[in-house]
N, C-alpha and C positions, 0 to 999 in steps of 0.2 A: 251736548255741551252743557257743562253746569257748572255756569257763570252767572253773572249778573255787574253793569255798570256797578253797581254803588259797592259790592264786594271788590272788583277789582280794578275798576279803574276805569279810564278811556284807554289807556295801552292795552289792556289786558283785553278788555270787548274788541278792540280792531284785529289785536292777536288774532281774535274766535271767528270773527268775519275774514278775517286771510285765511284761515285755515279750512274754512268752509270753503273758501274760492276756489283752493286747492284741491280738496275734495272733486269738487264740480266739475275742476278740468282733469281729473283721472278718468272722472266716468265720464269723460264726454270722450276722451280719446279713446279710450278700450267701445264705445259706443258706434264714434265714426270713423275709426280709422282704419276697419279693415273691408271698408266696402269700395273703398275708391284705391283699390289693385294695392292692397296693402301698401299702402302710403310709399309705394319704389318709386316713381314716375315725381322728378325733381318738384313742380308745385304743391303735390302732395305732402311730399316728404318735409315741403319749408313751413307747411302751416300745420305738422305735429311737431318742427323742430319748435316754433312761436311758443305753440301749448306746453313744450317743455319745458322752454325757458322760462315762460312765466311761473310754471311751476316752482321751478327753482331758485327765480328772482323773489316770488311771495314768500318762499321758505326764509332766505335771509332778511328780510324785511321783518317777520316773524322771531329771528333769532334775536332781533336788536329790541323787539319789543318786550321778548317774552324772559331772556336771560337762563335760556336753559333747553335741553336738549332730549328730551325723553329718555331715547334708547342710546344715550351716549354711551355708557359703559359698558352696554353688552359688547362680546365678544363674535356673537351672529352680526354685532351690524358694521363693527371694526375691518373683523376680517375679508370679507367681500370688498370691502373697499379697499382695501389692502391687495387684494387679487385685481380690482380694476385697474386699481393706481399702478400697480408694478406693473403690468399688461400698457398700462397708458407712455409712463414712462419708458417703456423701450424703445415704443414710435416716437417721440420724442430724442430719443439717445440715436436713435437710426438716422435722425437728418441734422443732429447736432455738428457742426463745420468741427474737423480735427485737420491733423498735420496725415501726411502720407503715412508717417511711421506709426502712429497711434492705430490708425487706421490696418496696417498692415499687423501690430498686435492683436487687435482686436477681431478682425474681419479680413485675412488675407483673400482669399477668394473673391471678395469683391474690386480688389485691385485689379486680379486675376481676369478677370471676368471684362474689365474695363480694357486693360490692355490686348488682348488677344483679340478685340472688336475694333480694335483701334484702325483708324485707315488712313490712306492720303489726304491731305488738307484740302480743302475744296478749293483752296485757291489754286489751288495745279490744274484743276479743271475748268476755272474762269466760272467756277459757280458763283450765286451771287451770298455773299456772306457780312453785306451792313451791319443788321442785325443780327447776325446770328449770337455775339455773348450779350444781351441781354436776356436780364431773368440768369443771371449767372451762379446765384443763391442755391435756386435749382437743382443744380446740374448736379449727375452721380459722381461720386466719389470726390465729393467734397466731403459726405460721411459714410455712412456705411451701409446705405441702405441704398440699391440699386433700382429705385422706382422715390424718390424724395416726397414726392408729390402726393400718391397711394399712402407714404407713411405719416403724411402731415394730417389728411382727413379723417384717416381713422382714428387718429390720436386726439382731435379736437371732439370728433363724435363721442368716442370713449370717455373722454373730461368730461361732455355732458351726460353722459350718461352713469355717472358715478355722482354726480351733484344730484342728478334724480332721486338717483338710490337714497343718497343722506337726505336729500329735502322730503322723503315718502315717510321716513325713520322716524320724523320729527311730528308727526300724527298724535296724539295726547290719547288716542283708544284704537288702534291697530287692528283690536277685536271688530270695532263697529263698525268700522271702515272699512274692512275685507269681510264682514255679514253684506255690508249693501254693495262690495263690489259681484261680491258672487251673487248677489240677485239679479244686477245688471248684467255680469257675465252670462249668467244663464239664458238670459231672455237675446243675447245678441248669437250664442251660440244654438238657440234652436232659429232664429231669424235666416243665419247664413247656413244653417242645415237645408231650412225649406229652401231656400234660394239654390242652393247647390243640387240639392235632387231633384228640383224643379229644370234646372236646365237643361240636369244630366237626362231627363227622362225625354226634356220636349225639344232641345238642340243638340250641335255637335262639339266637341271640346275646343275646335277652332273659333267659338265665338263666346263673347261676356255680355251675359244680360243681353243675351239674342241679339246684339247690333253690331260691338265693338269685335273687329275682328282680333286674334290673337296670334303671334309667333310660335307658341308653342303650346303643350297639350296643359291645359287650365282647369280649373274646378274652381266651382264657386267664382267669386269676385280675385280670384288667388291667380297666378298667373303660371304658375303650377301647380301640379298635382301633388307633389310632393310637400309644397309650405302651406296648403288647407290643414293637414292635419295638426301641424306645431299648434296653431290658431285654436284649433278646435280644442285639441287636448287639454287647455288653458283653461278655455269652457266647459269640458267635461269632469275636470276634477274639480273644479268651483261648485257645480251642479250637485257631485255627491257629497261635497262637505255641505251644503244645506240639507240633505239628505240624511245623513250622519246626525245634524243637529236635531231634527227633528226626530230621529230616532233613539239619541242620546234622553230627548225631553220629556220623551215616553216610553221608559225601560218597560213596565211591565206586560206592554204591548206586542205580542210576540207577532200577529197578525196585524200589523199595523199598513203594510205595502194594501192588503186588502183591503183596510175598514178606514184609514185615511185619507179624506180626499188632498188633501196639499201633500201628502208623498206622495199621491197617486200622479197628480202634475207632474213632480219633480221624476218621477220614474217616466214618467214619457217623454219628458223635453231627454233625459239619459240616453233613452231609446231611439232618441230620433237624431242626437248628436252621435253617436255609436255609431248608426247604421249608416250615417253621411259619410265616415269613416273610412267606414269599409267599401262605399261606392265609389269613391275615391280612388282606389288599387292601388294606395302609395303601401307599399310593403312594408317599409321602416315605419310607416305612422301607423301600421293595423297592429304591427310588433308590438312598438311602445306603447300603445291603448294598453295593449293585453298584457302584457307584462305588469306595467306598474300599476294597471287595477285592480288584480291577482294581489300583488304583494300588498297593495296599501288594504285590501282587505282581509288578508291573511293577519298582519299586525290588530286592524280591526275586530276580529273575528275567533281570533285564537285568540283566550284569555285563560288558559288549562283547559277549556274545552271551547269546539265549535259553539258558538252562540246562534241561534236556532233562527233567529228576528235574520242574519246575514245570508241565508243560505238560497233567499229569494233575490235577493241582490247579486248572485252569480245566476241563478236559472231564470228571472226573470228581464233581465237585460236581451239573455240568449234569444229565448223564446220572442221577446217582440222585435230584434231584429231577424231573425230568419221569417215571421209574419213579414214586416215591410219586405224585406227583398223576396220573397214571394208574391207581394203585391205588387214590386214595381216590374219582377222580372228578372232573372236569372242571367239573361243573354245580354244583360250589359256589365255582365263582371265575368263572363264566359273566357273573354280572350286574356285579362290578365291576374285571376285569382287562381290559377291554376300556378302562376312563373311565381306564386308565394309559398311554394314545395321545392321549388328548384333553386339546387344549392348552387349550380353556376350561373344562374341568368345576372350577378353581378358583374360577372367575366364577360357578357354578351351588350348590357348598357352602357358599360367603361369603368364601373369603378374600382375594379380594380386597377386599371390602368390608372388610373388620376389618385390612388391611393399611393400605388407606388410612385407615380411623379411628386406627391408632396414628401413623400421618405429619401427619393433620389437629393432634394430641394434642402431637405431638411439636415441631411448629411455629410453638404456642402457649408452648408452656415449654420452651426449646432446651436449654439449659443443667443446670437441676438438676432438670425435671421434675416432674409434676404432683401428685407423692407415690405411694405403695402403695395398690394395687388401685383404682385409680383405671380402667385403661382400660374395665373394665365398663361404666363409665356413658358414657363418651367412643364406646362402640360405640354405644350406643343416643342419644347428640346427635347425632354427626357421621352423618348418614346418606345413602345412596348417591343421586347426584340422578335418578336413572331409577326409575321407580316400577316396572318389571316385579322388577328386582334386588332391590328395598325390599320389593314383595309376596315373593319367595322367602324372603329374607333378612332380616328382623325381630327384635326381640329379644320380641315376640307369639308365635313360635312357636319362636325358637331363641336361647336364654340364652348369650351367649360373655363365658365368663370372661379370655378370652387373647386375643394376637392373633394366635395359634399360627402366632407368627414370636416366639422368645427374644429376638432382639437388638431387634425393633422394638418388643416387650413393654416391653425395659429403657429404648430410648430413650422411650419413650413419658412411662416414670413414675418415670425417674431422670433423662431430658436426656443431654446429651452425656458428660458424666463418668460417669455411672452406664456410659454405652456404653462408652466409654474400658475402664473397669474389668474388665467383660464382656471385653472384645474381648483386651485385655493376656493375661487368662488361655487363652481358647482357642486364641490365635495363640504364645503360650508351649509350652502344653501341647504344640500340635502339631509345632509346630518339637521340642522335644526330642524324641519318640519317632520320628516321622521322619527323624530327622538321624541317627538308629542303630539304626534301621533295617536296613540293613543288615549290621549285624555283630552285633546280639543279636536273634535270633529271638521270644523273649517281646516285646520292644521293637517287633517289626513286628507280633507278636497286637495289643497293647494299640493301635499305630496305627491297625489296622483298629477296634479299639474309639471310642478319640475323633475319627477320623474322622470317622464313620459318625454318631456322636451329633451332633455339631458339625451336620454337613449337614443330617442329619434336623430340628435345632433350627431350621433356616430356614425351615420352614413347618410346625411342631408346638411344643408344649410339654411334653412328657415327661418335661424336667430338673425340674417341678415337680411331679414324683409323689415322695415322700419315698425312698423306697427306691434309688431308679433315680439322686437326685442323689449320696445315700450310694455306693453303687455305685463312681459315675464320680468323683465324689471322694476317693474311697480309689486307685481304679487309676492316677488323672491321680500323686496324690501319692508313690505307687510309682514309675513313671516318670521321674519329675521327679527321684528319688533315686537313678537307674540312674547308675553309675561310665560314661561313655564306653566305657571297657575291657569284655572279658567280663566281669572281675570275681570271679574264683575262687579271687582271693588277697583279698579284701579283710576277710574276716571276723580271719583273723590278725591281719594289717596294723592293724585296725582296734582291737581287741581290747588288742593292745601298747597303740598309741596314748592308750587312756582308762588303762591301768594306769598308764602314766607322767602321763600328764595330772593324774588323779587328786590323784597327791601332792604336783605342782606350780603347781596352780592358783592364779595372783594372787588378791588379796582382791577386784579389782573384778572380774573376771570372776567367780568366786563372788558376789557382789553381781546380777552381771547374770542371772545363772542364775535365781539365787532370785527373783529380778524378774521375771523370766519365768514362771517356772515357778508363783508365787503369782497371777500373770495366768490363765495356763489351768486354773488352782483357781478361783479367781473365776469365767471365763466356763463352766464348768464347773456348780455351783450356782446362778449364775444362769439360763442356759439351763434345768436343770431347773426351778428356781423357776418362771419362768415358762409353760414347755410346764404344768406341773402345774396354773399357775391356767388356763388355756386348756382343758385338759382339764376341770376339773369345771365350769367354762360351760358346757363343751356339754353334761355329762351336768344340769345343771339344764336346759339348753337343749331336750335331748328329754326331760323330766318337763313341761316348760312345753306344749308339743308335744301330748303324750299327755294331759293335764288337759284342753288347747284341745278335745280330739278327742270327750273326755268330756260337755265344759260346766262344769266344775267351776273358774269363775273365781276362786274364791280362791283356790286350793290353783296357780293359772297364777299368778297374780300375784306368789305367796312366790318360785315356781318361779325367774320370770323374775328376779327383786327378786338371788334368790341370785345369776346367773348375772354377773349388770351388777356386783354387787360384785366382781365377780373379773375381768374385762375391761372397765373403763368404757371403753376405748379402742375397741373393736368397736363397728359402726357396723352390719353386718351382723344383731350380736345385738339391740339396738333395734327395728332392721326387723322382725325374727321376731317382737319380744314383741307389739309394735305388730299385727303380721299377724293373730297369735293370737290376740289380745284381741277386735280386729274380727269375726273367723269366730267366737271363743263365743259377743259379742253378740249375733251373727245368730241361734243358734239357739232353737227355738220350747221349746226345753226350761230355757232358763235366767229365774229370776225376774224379770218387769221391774224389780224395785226392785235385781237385781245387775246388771242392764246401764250403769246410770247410771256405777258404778268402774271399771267395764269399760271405759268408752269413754273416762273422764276417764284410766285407767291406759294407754289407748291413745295419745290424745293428748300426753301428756308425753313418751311416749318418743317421736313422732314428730316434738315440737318437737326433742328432744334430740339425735335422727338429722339433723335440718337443721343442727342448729350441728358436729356431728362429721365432718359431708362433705356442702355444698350442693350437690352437684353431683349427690347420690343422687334419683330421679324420684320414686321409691316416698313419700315422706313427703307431699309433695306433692300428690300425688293422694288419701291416704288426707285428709289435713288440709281440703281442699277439699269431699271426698265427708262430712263429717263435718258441715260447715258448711251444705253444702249440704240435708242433715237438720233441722237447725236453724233452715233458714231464713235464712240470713246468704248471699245470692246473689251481693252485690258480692263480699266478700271469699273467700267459694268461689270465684269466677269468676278472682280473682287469684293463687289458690292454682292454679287448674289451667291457666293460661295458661304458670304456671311448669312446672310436670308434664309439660305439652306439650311446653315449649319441650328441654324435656331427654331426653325422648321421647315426637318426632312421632309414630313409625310406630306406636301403640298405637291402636290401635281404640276403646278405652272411654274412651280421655282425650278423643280426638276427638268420641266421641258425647256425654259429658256435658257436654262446650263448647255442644256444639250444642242438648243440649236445655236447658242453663242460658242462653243467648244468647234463646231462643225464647221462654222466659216471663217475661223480663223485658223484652226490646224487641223482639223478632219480626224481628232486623236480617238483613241479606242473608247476614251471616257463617253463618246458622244452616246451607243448602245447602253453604257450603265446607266446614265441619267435617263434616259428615255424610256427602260425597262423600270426603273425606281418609279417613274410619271405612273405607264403606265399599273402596276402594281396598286397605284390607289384609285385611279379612274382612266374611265376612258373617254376621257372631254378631250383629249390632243392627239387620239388613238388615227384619226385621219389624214392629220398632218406628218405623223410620225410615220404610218406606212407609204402615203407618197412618197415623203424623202426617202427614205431608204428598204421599199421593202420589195423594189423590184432589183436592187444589188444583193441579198441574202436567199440561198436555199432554203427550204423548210425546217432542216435539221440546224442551218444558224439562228433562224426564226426564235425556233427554239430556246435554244442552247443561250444567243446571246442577246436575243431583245424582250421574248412575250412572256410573261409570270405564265404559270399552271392555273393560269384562273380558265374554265370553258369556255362563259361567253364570250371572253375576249379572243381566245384561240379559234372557235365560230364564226366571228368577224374576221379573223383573219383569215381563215379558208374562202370563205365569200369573196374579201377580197382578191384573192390569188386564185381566182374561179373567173374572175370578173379578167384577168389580165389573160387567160387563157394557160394557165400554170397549174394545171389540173393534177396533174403528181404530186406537185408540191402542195397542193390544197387539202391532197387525201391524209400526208404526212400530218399534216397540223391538226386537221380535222380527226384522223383516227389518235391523237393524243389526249384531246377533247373527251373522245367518246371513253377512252381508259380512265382518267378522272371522274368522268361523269358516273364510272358504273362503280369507281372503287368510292366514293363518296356516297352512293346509292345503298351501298350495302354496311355503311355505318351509319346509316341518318336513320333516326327515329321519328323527329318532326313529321306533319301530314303534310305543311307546307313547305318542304323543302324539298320533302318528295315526289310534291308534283312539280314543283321547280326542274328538280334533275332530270322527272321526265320528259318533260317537255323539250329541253335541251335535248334530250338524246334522239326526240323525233327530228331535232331539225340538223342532227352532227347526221345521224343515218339518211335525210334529205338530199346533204351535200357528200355522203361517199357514195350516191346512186344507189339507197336502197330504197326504195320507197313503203315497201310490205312492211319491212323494221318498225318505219319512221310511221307505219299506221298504229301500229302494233302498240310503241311508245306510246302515240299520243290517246288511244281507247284510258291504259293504262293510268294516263295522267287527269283523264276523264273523269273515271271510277273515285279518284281523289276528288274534285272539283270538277262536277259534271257543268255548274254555272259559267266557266272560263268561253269567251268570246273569242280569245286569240287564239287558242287552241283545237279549237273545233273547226275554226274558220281553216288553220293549217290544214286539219284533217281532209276537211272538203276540197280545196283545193289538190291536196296530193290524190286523192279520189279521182278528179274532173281528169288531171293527167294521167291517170290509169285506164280511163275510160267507163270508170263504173259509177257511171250518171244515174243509174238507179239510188244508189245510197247515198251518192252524193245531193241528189234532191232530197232524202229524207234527211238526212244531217241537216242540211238548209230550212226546212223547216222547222227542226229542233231547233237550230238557232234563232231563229226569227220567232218561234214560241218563245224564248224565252228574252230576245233583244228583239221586240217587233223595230226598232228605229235603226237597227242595225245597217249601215248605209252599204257595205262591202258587202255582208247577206243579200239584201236585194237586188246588187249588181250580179251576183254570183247565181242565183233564182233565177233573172232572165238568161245568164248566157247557158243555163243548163238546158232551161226549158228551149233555146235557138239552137242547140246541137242536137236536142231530141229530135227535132221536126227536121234538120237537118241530115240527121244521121253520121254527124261525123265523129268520131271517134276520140278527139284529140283539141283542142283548143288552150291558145295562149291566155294563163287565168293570174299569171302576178304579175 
């Protein structure tokens, strides 16, 4: 800073002391914010929302002081904000109140979509409906956005996150202020390297910082695998534009990687954020390293010819990551660096399915988009038409909140303007640091940065972890404020500039300031205001939770009662109370005479979640399964038709179709439903053949209830083995074994082919053959000689053969390798009791 009171002032020095505060809380957020689970988890998230706001609040305070705007004119810092704004403005236009007809111009389908959900009035059913139009603001199709609620938060998130941008803009040296954020980037991105390979080497992905357990597969402090590298990339193009500088400051140094020690630093914190990278297995984030580090050094490097100083900056990154992964070990990137050569394992983890769910979503509402947090329930409508895809990929066993594709996210649930928006900013963004590139070294860091992000964004969502959007928000807005020039003059230059401005500022430009500057006060306060009421929803939200988990219905319902006054707009939170309520009624510990408000407090809020996003399945099915208790079977049955119809692939909507169809007309639909269940599991596979599988032959089995899945055709031979229906068992069972061999003879996987064979040992078990069924299971051995279940079969078909010779030796191979193995050592004595016995034969399952 180069000021001084008596040149400009007390305004002008408090300017220099905000704008330092400002500073302070960039790098204190890019510092702490991605170690506490990248600021997702609501307290989190409310005290980088504070650090934003304050940000934003010190900017306008600054505007009023200072009477001027740095990078006001460029067109890097207009336009992005131009992409936020239109992008912010359409969540805003999506809950804006219109008339039906406007509505139907603008958005017929969501009329659509309203009316074809529509159902009998609760009062027909003596449901309880007091309250049910409060919070009436709410409710869908009042505008155009089928989730109002989803599209209010994102919109207020987005306003502050556009006040960021312009409050970052307003920096007086952009240069020196993105030099020490990438010194601090760097030093936080080799911190959470070590952190990350330290876990990965010495815990399992189910835990953070060895204690916290996790719901899904994590790295680092990250809570997936896949948003460590957004994070990291952020850090590693920061890292090589220090990198860059120093090697810009010493051209004639061609060995500089060697004979400098501070590149030499800087080439290892590279090496060790790289190699975190790649330990990682996220594929889109190993991509986008590679990719935009390649180009941003190619722009670097090619100047009419290779530059000889760059040529260790590709071979030696190489060379000291395959060192670490040599040192930490190969066999923990064994199982998934390999699926970074295969072109369909997209097809295998869903995304293609959720790519085409947001293109199905998106081609329904082109334009302005189906509203916020809408595609969740669009993944579980729109489902893939191949049932093997639908069994992998379900929202029964895998919940996708994203389309982990950003742009096809936005198009999805803002239409094409939302994309416009989106698109304006990243293609802005990139064009300025690209375009200078090569002449400011930090400019080509931060290009490897939003590069890398940008790519990575087309098949993840990691910009929606809080920390990582701050992050790339702050660096893009840095960027965006780079002078063309190096820039080494500009703090003077600039400095004069606002002291003469200062004294000559017209009235309306002072007008406009202050217009501005009482804007980002406002969205300032409001952003807090609301993060804040968002915040103690949740914390009533887990009181509600922890009461639910008790039985302690009243003390749920104040819980929930608090939570819904602070977010009536959440449609998520409904859900929960709803969920809650149901799981304490169930339990055997709570008074029947409290189950009655229980269920009445249940129902309300799940009428109240249909009117706030019809499109959500969950109310649906609870309101259905409620009715269905009651005894009200027509309109249960209309509830869950609904449920279905918004998500097929669920197993238990399928089966209470089918057992609600069954006792009231015994109609043929009862087999479809119940073949649909099982088709995605077999969690109802018990109940379904009780009812009806002593009324069907083998060939109706077939033909009109079991999928061509084996194990479930294997369970059902078992079963109909079990009733003494041994022809019919053979029928089912030899359909099995046909599948099993024509699927054996396309599978290339090791593990699928000891899967099939396995299966095949125990389809030849139950058609009486046993020599097959040994035969199989050697076979499946040879794959996976470590299998416990397998071997154990083997033994056992053994002991029924009578060749207790080998079957003592199997038993000790098992027990060498599973000495605790409890069924081994039962299976050892009863061997060694028929040796000394001599009997031939013995009962062993």
């Amino acid at each position: 800073m180069h000021s001084n009171r008596s040149e400009f002032g007390l305004a002008k020095w408090i300017s220099e002391i905000l704008e330092l505060s400002m500073e302070m809380l960039c790098y204190a957020m890019v510092i702490a914010s991605p170690w506490f689970f990248a600021c997702l988890h609501p307290p989190f998230e409310h005290a980088l929302s504070l650090s934003v706001a304050s940000v934003i609040a010190l900017a306008g305070i600054k505007l009023i002081l200072d009477g001027s705007w740095p990078a006001s004119g460029s067109w890097y810092v207009m336009l992005p904000l131009v992409g936020l704004g239109s992008l912010s403005l359409v969540a805003w236009l999506q809950i804006l109140p219109l008339s039906e007809s406007w509505i139907q111009q603008l958005s017929p389908n969501t009329l659509e979509w309203i009316r074809s959900l529509n159902l009998e009035t609760p009062e027909a059913h003596g449901l309880p409906v007091a309250k049910l139009n409060e919070d009436a603001w709410w409710r869908a199709g009042n505008g155009i956005s089928l989730n109002p609620g989803g599209s209010f938060h994102f919109a207020v998130r987005l306003v502050a996150l556009a006040a960021f941008f312009a409050a970052v803009s307003s920096f007086r040296q952009p240069q020196a202020v993105l030099r020490r954020l990438s010194v601090v980037a760097t030093v936080v991105g080799v911190a959470l390297a070590m952190l990350a390979l330290a876990q990965s080497i010495s815990s399992s992905n189910d835990r953070y910082y060895w204690f916290f357990e996790a719901n899904s597969s994590g790295f680092g402090p990250f809570m997936n695998k896949n948003h460590y590298p957004f994070f990291a990339n952020l850090t590693l193009g920061l890292a090589f534009g220090l990198l860059f500088t120093r090697m810009d400051q010493r051209p004639g140094r061609r060995n500089i990687l060697l004979t400098d020690g501070y590149s030499q630093w800087l080439l290892m914190a590279i090496i060790l954020i790289m190699t975190s990278i790649v330990v990682s297995c996220s594929r889109g984030g190993n991509v986008a390293m590679l990719v935009s580090t390649l180009a941003v050094l190619s722009i670097r490097g090619l100047g009419g010819r290779i530059r000889a100083a760059y040529i260790p900056l590709v071979v030696g990154p190489l060379l000291g990551i395959l060192g670490l992964l040599v040192w930490l070990g190969f066999d923990l990137l064994e199982s998934r660096l390999v699926t970074l050569s295969a072109a369909d394992t997209y097809t295998t983890d869903g995304r293609w399915h959720l790519w085409a769910a947001a293109l199905e979503g998106w081609s329904q509402f082109p334009v302005f988009g189906s509203g916020g947090e809408t595609f969740r329930y669009w993944e579980t409508i729109f489902q893939a038409p191949e049932v093997e895809v639908r069994r992998r990929w379900n929202s029964f066993q895998n919940m996708a909140f994203r389309a982990d594709n950003e742009f096809l996210d936005i198009a999805c649930e803002y239409g094409l303007l939302g994309l416009a928006g989106l698109t304006i900013c990243a293609v802005t963004c990139l064009k300025r640091c690209l375009g200078i590139a090569y002449g400011q070294p930090l400019a080509a860091g931060g290009a490897i940065s939003l590069l890398a992000v940008t790519l990575h964004s087309c098949c993840d969502f990691g910009l929606r972890m809080p920390s990582t959007a701050v992050f790339a928000c702050l660096l893009a807005s840095l960027l965006c404020s780079l002078n063309r020039d190096e820039g080494t003059r500009i703090g003077n230059e600039l400095s004069g500039h606002l002291a003469s401005h200062a004294t000559r500022r017209p009235w309306r430009m002072a007008l406009l300031h202050l217009l501005v500057a009482t804007l980002l006060l406002a969205i300032s306060v409001g952003f807090v205001f609301v993060q804040q009421r968002y915040a103690w929803a949740d914390y009533w939200r887990e009181m509600g939770l922890r009461f639910s988990g008790d039985g302690r219905g009243q003390a749920l319902m104040r819980a929930f009662d608090s939570a819904v006054s602070r977010t009536p707009q959440d449609v998520e939170l409904r859900i929960d109370a709803a969920r809650s309520a149901l799981n304490c009624a169930r339990k055997l510990s709570v008074p029947k005479d409290a189950k009655i408000p229980l269920l009445e407090f249940a129902m309300l809020r799940i009428l109240q979640a249909q009117q706030l996003c019809p499109i959500a399945w969950e109310p649906y099915a609870w309101a259905g399964a409620y009715l269905q208790q009651t005894g009200k079977d027509k309109p249960a049955l209309q509830y869950l038709r609904h449920a279905h119809r918004l998500h097929p692939s669920d197993p238990s909507l399928s089966f209470q179709l089918g057992e609600i169809s069954r006792q009231s007309d015994g109609s043929h639909s009862v087999l479809e439903y119940w073949r649909e269940s099982l088709s995605f599991s077999d969690r109802h596979f018990d109940a379904i053949m009780n009812a009806v599988g002593d009324d069907l032959s083998g060939q109706q089995l077939l033909a009109d209830l079991l999928p061509p899945h084996p194990p479930l055709l294997l369970a059902a031979g078992d079963f109909l083995n079990g009733r003494g229906r041994s022809e019919e068992a053979r029928i089912v069972v030899g359909k099995a074994l046909e599948l099993l061999l024509n699927f054996q003879a396309r599978e290339r996987e090791k593990e699928k082919q000891f899967a099939f064979k396995r299966l095949e040992g125990e389809a030849h078990l139950l058609l009486g053959a046993p020599e097959e069924a040994i035969q199989a299971f050697q076979q499946a051995l040879t794959i996976n000689p470590e299998s416990a279940d397998v071997r154990l079969s083997w033994i056992e078909t053994l002991i029924s053969l009578g060749e207790l010779k080998q079957a003592f030796q199997q038993t000790q191979v098992l027990l060498s390798l599973h000495p605790e193995h409890y069924r081994g050592r039962q299976l050892l004595k009863l061997i060694e009791q028929m040796r000394l016995q001599g009997s031939p034969q013995a009962k062993v399952r």
